[in-house]
C-alpha angles and dihedrals in degrees: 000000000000125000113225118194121200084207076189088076102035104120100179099250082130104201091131087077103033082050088045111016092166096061125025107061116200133213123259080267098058089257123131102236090163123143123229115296149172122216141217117275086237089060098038099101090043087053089050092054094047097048089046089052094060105109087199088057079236091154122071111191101214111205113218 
């Protein structure tokens, strides 16, 4: 599993990070300006969640 941002699209509603706080990590700005990652399997449900909660689809979940 990687985690792709169109950092583009990223609008600062934050709810990537309040949904998955150990893993998305926001600006000082409250913008995911995160690169292409993959997490640890422990986090991967929790990454899931995040990336599903972002009301600008901001988050692709790349299968591997």
């Amino acid at each position: 599993m990687k985690i792709v941002v169109d950092k583009s699209r990223c609008q600062g509603h934050a709810t990537c990070a309040l949904a998955a706080p150990d893993v998305f990590v926001l600006n000082d700005e409250g913008y995911n300006e995160m690169d292409p990652f993959t997490p640890p399997p422990e986090l991967e449900a929790q990454a899931r969640k995040g990336a599903l909660s972002c009301p600008e689809n901001a988050i692709t979940i790349v299968e591997e």
